[in-house]
C-alpha positions in Angstrom: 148.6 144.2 136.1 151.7 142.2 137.8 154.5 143.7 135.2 153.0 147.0 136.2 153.4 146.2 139.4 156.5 145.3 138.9 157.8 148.1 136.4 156.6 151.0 138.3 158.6 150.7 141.6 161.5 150.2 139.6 160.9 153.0 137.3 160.4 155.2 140.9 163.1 153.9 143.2 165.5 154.9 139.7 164.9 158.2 139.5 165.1 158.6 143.9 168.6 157.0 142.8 169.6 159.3 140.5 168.0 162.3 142.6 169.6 161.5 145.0 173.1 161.1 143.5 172.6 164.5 142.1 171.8 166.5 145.0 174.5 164.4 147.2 177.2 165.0 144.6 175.5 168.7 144.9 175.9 169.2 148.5 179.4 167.7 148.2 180.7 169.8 145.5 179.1 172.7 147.4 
C-alpha cells in the first residue's frame, strides 16, 4: 500500500509536467 502511495503521485505529478510543457511550449510557439 506505501509503494502505491508512493508511485501514484509520481506517476500523476509526471504527466501535469509533461502537459504542461506541451501546452506552454504550445502557447509559446503560438
Amino acid at each position: 500500500r506505501d509503494v502505491l502511495a508512493r508511485e501514484i503521485p509520481m506517476i500523476l505529478r509526471t504527466e501535469i509536467y509533461a502537459t504542461a510543457c506541451i501546452i506552454g511550449g504550445i502557447v509559446h510557439a503560438a
